[in-house]
C-alpha positions in Angstrom: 0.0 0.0 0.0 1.4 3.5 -0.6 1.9 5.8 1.9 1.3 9.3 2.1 5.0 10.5 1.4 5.1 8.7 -1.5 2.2 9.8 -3.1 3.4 13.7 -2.2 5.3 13.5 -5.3 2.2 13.8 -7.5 0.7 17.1 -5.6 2.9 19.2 -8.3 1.5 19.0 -11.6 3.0 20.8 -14.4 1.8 19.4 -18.1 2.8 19.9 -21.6 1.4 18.1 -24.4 2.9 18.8 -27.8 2.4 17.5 -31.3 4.5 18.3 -33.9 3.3 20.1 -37.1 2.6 17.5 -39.6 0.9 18.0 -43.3 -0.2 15.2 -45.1 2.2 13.4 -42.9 5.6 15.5 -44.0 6.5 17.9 -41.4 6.7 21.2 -42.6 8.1 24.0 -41.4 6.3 27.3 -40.3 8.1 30.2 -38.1 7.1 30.4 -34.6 10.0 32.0 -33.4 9.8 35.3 -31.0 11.5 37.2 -33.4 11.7 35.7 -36.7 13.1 32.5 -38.1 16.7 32.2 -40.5 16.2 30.5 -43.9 16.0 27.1 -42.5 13.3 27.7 -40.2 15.3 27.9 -37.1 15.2 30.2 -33.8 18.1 32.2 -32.6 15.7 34.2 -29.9 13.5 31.7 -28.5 9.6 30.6 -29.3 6.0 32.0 -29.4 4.1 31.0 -26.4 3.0 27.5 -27.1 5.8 26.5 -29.3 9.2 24.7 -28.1 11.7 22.7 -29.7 15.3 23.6 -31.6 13.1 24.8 -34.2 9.7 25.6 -32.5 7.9 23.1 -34.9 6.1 21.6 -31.1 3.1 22.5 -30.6 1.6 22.7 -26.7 -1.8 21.2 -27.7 -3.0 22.0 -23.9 -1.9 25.6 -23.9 -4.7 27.4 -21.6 -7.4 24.3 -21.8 -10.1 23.6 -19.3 -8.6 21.6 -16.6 -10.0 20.0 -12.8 -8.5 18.6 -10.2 -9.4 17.0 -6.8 -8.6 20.2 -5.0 -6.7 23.2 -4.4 -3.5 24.3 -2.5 -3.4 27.3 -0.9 0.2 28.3 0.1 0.9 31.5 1.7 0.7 30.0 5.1 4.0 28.1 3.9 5.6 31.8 2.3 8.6 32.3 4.8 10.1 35.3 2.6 8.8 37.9 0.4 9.5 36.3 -2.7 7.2 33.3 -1.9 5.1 36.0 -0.4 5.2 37.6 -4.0 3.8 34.0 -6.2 1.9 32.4 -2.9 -1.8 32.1 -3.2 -4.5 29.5 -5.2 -2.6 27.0 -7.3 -5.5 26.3 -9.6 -5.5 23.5 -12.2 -5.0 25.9 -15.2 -1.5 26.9 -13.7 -0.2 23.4 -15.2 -1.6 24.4 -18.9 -0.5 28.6 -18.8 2.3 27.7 -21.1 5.4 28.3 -18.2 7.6 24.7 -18.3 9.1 25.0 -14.4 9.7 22.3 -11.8 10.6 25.1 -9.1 8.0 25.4 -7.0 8.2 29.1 -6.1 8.1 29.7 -9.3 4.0 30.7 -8.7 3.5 29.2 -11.7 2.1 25.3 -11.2 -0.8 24.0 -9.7 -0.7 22.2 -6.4 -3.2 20.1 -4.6 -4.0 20.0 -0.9 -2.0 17.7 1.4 -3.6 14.7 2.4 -4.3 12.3 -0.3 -4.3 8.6 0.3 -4.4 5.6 -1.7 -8.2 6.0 -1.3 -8.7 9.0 -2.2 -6.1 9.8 -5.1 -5.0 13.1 -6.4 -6.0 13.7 -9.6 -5.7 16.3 -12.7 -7.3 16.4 -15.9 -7.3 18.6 -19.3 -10.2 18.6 -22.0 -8.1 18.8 -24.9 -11.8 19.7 -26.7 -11.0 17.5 -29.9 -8.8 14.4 -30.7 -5.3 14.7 -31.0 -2.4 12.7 -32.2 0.0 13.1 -29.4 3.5 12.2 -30.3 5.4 13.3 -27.4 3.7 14.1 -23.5 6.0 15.9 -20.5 4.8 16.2 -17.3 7.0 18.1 -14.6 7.0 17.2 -10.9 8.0 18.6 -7.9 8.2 17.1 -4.5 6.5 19.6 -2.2 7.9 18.7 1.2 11.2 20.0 0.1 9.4 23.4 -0.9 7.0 24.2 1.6 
């Protein structure tokens, strides 16, 4: 049976689903760079939001979709500075789809559930992707929150 420290490590949900850009089943190449792309399609300044990759051909398919989970983390009672002071509050579901890719915790930007969860009551998270996808690759960033609060 699972024990409540173990199952700590799923509180911190961060979630990217990408597809790449496929046409008639040839990739093809389209610029999503922040600033513009060189002749062979490539980024020297970074991507658009909800684009990653060398060549930001990877598309975040859950970019600021509906999403649930069992419940909600509140964590200024754990701020002991001003910068956690700063990002504490509501870490809501939609934090894991806002298009930020961090594991650090203070980072205010990932959705947390409340401690507690046991094997019979499990923590969960879920996005409505709103149509059928072909998803080629899935990343899911964890934290464990007993080292950050």
């Amino acid at each position: 049976m699972a024990t409540t420290d173990a199952l700590c490590t799923l509180h911190l949900l961060l979630v990217c689903f990408l597809q790449p850009c496929v046409s008639q089943g040839t990739p093809f190449r389209e610029c999503h760079c922040s600033s513009g792309c060189d002749v062979n399609v490539r980024c020297t300044s970074g991507c658009l939001q909800g684009w990653s990759g060398p060549s930001c051909q990877i598309k975040n398919i859950a970019l600021n979709k509906p999403t649930q989970q069992t419940s909600t983390l509140n964590d200024c009672p754990y701020a002991t500075t001003s910068t956690k002071m700063r990002v504490c509050g509501d870490k809501t579901s939609s934090l894991a789809v806002d298009g930020v890719a961090s594991s650090r915790y203070w980072s205010g930007t990932c959705t947390h559930t409340k401690h507690g969860q046991t094997a019979s009551s499990p923590t969960w998270w879920t996005v409505d992707l709103e149509e059928t996808h072909l998803i080629t690759n899935l990343t899911i960033f964890f934290s464990h929150p007993r080292k950050y609060l």
